[in-house]
C-alpha positions as CSV (number, residue, x, y, z in Angstrom):
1,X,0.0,0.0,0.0
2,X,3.0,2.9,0.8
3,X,4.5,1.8,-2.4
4,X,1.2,2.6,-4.4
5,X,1.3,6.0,-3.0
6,X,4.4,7.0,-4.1
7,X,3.5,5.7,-7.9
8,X,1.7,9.2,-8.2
9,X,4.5,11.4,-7.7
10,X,7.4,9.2,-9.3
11,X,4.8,9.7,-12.6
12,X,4.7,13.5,-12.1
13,X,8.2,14.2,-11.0
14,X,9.5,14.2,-14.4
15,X,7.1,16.7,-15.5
16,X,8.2,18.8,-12.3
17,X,11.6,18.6,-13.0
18,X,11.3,19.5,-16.8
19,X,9.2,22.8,-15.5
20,X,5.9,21.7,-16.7
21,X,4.0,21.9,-13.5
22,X,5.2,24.2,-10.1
23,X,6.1,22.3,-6.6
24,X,2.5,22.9,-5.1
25,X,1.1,21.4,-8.8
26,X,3.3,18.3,-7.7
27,X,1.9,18.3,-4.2
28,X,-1.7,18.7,-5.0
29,X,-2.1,16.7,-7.8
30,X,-0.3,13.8,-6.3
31,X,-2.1,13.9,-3.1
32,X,-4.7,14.1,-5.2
33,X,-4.1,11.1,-7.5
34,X,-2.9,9.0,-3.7
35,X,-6.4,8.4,-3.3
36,X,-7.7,6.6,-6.3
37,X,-4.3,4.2,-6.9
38,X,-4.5,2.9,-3.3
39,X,-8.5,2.2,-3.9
40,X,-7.4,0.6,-7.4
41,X,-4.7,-1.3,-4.9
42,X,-7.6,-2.7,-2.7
43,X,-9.8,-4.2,-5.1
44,X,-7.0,-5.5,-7.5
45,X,-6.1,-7.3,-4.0
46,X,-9.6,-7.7,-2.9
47,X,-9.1,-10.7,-0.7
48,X,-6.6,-8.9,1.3
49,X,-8.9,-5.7,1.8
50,X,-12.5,-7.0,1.4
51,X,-13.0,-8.4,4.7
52,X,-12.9,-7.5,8.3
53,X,-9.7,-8.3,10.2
54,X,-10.3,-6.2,12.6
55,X,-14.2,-7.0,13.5
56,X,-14.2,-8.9,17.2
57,X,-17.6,-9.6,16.7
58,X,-18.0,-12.7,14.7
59,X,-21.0,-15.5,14.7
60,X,-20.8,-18.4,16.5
61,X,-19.9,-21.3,13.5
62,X,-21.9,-23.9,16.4
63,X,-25.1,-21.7,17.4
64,X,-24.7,-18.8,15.2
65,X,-24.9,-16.4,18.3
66,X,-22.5,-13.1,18.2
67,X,-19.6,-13.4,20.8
68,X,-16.2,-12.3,21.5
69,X,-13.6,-14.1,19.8
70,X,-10.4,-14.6,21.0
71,X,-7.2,-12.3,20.8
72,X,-5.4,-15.3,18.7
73,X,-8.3,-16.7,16.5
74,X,-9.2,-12.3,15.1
75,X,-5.5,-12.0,14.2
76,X,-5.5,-15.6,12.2
């Protein structure tokens, strides 16, 4: 993910350094364009970013009843 945002200013650093567009151009338009390639990032890797790591809630897979789940089994 920190790789993909970089991609948007190594593509517009060339056009800053041959005087095409100003610093704050640089700055804008590739905090600007950071948004949209780390989006296209998550759904190229979908299966990565599509589903809750982070969620301690989870159904029961016995009774189907919401509980806590353990430290161990919401990191796996």
């Amino acid at each position: 993910m920190s790789s993909t945002m970089y991609v948007p200013f190594a593509v517009l650093l060339p056009p800053a350094w041959a005087g095409a567009m100003s610093g704050a151009a640089l700055i804008t338009a590739g905090h600007l364009l950071m948004l949209p390639s780390m989006f296209a990032l998550m759904l190229w890797r979908r299966d990565e970013y599509g589903h809750g790591h982070h969620i301690p809630w989870q159904p029961s897979p016995a009774t189907g009843e919401q509980g806590v789940v353990a430290a161990d089994e919401a990191l796996a």
